[in-house]
N, C-alpha and C positions, 0 to 999 in steps of 0.2 A: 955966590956961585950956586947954582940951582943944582937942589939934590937931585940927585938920580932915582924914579921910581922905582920901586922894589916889589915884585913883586912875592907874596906872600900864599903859599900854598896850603891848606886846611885840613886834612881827612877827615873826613867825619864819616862814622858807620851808618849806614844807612837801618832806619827803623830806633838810633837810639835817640835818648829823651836828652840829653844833653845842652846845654842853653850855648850858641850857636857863637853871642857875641863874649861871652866868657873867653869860648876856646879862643877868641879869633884874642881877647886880650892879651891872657897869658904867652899866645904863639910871639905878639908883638914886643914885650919885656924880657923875652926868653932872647930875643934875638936885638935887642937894643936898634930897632932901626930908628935916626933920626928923622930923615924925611917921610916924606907921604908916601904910603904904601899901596898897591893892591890888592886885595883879599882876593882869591882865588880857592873856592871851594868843591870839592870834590868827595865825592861818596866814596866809601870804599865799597868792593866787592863783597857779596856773600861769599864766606868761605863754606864750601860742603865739604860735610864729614864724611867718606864711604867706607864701608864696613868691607876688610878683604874677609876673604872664606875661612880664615881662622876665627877671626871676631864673630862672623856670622855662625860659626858652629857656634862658638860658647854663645851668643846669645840665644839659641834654641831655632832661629827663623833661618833656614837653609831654601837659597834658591840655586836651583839645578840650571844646569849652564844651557840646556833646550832654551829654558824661560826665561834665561837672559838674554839667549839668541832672538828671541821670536819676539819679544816684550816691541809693545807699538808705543808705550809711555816715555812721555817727555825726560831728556837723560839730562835738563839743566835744572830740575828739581822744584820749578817755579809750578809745575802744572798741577790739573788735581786727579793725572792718573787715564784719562783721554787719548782714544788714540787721534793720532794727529790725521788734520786735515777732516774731523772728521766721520775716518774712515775708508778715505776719497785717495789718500796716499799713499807710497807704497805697491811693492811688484806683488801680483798674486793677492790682492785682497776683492773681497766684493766691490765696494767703492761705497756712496753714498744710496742710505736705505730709498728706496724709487729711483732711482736711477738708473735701474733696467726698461722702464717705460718711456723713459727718454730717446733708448737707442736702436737702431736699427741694425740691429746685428744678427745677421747669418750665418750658421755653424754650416761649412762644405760639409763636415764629417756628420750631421745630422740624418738620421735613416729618412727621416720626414721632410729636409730640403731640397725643394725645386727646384734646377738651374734655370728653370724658365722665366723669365723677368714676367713677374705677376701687374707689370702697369702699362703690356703693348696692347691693352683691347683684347685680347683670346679669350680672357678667362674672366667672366660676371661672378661676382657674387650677392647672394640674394639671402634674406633673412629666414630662416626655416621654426615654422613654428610646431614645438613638441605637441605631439598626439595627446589626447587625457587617454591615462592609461583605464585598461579595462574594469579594475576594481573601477573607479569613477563612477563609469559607465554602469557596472550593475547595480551598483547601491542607488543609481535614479530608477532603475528598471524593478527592481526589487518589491517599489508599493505598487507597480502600475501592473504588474502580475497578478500579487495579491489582490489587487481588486479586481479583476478580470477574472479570478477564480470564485469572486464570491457576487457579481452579475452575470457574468459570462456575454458582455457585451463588447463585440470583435471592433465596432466602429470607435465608440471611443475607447479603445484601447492602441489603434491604430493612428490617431492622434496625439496622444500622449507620447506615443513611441518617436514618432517623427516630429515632436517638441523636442525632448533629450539627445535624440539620438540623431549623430552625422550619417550620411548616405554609402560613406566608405567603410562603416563601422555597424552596422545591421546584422552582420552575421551573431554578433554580442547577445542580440535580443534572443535567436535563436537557440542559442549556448544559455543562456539563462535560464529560458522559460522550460526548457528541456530538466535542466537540471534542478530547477525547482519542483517538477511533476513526479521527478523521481521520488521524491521524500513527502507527496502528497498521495490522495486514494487513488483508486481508476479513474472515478468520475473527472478531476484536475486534468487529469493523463487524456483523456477524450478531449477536453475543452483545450488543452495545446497544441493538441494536433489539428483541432477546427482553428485555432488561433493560424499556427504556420497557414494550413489551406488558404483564410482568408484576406491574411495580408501576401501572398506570393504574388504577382506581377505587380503592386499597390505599392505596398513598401520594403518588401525583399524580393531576393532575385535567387536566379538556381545556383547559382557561386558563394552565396550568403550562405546557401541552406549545406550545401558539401562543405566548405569550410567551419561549420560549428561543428557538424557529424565528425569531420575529421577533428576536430579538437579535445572534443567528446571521444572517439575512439582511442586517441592519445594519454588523454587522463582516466582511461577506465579503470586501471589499478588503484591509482588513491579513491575512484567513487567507489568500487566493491568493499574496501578499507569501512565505509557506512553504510553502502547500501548491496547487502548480498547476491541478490539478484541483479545488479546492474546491465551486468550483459545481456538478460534477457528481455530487459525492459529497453535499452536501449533498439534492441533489434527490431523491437517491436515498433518501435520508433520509425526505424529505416525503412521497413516493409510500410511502413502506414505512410508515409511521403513518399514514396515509388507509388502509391495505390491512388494518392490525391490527386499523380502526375506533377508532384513540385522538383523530383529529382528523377535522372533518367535510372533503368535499369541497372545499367554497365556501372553505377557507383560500386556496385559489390565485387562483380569480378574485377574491376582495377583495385580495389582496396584491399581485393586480395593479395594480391601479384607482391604488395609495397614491404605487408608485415609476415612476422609468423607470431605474433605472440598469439599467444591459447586463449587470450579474454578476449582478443578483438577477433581472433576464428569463432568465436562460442558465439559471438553478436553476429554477426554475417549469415555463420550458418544456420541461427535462427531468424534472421530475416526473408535468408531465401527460402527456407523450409516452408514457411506464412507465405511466401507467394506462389511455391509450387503446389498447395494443395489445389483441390479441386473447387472450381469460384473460388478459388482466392482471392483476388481483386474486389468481390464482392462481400465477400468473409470480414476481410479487414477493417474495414466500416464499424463493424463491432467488435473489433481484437480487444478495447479496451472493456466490454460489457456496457449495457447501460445500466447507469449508474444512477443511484438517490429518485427522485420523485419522477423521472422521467422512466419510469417502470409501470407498468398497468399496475392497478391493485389487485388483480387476479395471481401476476407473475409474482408479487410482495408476500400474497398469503400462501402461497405455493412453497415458496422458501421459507418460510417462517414454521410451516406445518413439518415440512423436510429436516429442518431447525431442530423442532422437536421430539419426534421420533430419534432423529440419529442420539440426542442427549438420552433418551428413554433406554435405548440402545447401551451405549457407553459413559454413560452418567460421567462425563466429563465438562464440568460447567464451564473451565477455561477457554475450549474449544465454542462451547453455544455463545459465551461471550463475544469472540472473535469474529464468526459467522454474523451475529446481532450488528457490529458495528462496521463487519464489510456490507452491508446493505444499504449504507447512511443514508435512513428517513428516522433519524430520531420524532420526528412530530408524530411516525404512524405503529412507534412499541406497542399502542394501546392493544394493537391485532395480535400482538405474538400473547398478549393477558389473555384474550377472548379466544384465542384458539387453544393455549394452553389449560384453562376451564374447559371448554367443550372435551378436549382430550379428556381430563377425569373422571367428567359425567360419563361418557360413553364407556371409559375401561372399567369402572366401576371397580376398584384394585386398590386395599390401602398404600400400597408399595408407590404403586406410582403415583398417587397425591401427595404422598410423601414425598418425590423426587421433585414431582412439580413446584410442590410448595417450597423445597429446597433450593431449586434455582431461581424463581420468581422474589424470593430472599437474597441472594448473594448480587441478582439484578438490579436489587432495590439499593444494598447497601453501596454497589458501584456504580450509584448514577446512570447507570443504561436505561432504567425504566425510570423517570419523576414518579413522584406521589399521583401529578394530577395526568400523564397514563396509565397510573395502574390503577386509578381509579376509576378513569374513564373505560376500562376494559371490562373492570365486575361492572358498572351498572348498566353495561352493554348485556352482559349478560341476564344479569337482572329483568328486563327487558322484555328479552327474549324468552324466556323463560318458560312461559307457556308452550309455545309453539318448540322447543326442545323438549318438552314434556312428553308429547305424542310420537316423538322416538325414543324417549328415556325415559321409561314411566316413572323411575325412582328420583327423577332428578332434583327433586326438592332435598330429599333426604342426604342425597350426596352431596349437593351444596351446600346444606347445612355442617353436613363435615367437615366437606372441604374449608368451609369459609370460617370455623370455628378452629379448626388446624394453624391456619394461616394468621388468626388472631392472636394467639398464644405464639406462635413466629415473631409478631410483632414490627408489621410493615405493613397492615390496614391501616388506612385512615377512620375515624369518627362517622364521615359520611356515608362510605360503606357499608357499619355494621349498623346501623341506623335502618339506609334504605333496604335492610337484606328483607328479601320476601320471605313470608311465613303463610303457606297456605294450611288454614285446619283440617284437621280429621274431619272427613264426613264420613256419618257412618249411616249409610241407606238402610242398611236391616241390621237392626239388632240381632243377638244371639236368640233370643226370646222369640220376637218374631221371626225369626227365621223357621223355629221348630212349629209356631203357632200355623205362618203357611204350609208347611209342609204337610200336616195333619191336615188340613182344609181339602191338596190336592189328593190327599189319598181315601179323603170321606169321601 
């Protein structure tokens, strides 16, 4: 009689080390089956331990029932803490990280969406490309100024400009080169205004030149903040491009109309002041003076003589300083030595050799005058010497002064006291003879 299969069921815990055919023996003697059996194995389940809110207080780790609500982690204990899907599952979550570039999704309630279907043909769009902002722009403009103030050549400078500079954006150069004149002498200030002159129909235009001014007008507060006088420079500006014809009149009366601030009235109303004088138009040419070597040397020693007396005057050296370097011909100080000399010989005054020799010092020690003008100015005098004789008949003697004052000063050179003339005593008649003729005329 054929036995009956039986079959034979196993538990075995899953994860333990237990020897598989062991269990399956002792299960088979346990249960005395005589026939053939079949093993049937099966895991058991993990059993999870959960901690109720009692156990979890005594153990110290309390989770609040929010964070049980909301927790996205696996509740069959197999995970490692992950929210599921993910991220991608679940009502109200973002979903999966880029997964917004995926979708084509349109908020109605968006203040910025279109009801217009953007794909019937109405509406092109086109790639816009961002302007270079104005700093850019002047830090190229910046050496090409600078060296335009030290050739003063308008052509290539007008090259260079239309290398850097876009056709839409030229008013920049204008705003630039204004604002750098400011913070240089007159002479700069003259050579910008020739600059604007001769690039206007070339490569700026009358909308460039009112759009800097207006920019310029705009920021006149933070330029006074450096430069105190800006208002007035500025205006001067405005009058000298109305007088070029690069900007019409009417800028002023419309730029009145716009503002009321008091810096940008102060500019205006000294631009109109400069063209309502009488030849104004013609005046203006020279509003900035001429400046440095483009002065005769008659107009040079005129101020420099002017120079000196006003310090003779008010022995304030600061001021003869300041006047020294608004004149800028540092190559021609030698004249202000040679006329400061000639002053002493003629005043013949220790006071004022004194003053002279005190500023011709204070000039020395401040680099206004080099060694090699002050020394080109005594051996001018030098020189001359004779021929200043026959109006200063003493002038040896006071040079000798002078020049021995100024050595003990200690701002001669070697060369100087070297070449100093020394003409001797002549003595025509002795005492002797003189009494011997006299007897002669009266025998």
């Amino acid at each position: 009689m054929a036995h009956e299969q039986e079959q034979i069921e196993v538990e075995v815990e899953d994860g333990s080390d237990i020897d598989i055919d062991k269990e399956i023996k002792d299960e088979l003697a346990t249960k005395s089956v005589a026939g053939p059996s079949e093993v049937i194995l099966r895991r058991k389940t993990k059993k999870i331990n959960r901690q109720n809110s009692k156990e979890a207080l005594c153990s110290g780790y309390i989770h609040s029932p929010r964070s049980w609500k909301n927790s996205r982690r696996s509740r069959n204990g197999y995970g490692r803490g992950l929210p599921k899907k993910k991220g991608a599952g679940g009502k109200g979550v973002w979903g999966l990280p880029g997964s917004e570039l995926m979708e084509t999704y349109e908020d109605v309630n968006d203040p910025n969406f279109d009801n217009e279907n953007m794909n019937n043909g109405d509406i092109m769009l086109k790639a816009v490309v961002p302007d270079e902002p104005n700093l850019e722009i002047k830090k190229h403009l910046e050496p090409i100024i600078l060296e335009y103030f030290e050739n003063g050549d308008t052509h290539e400078a007008a090259i260079a400009v239309e290398e850097c500079t876009p056709k839409n954006r030229r008013d920049v150069v204008v705003e630039q080169a204004i604002e750098m004149a400011m913070d240089h002498r007159p002479s700069h200030r003259e050579l910008t205004s020739i600059l604007i002159s001769d690039l206007f129909n070339d490569c700026i235009t009358v909308d460039d030149i009112i759009k800097a001014l207006e920019n310029l007008l705009a920021n006149l507060d933070d330029l006074t903040l450096d430069i105190p006088d800006a208002p007035t420079i500025l205006g001067n500006f405005i009058a000298r491009a109305i007088a070029d014809d690069c900007i019409p009149p009417k800028f002023i009366a419309n730029t009145k109309e716009k503002t009321d601030n008091e810096k940008i009235q102060a500019a205006l109303d000294r631009a109109s002041t400069l063209l309502s004088m009488e030849h104004g138009l013609i005046r203006l040419h020279n509003v900035w003076g001429v400046g440095g070597a483009l002065r005769p040397v008659k107009t040079l020693t005129k101020q420099m003589t002017l120079l000196l007396q006003e310090f003779l005057c008010s022995g304030d050296i600061e001021e003869a300083s300041r006047c020294l370097r608004g004149l800028e011909v540092p190559h021609f100080h030698h004249e202000l030595v040679y006329e400061a000399i000639i002053m002493a010989l003629e005043a013949n005054k220790e006071d004022k050799e004194e003053a002279l020799c005190r500023l011709l010092k204070c000039l020395d020690e401040a680099v206004l005058i080099t060694p090699e003008q002050m020394e080109r100015g005594f051996l001018r005098v030098f020189d001359d010497l004779p021929d200043i004789e026959m109006d200063v008949p003493r002038a040896y003697f006071i040079l000798d002064r002078l020049v021995d004052r100024c050595q003990k000063a200690g701002f001669l050179t070697e060369n100087i006291i070297q070449n100093m003339p020394n003409r001797g005593r002549k003595r025509f008649v002795s005492e002797g003879d003189q009494q011997l003729n006299k007897n002669t005329r009266i025998s």
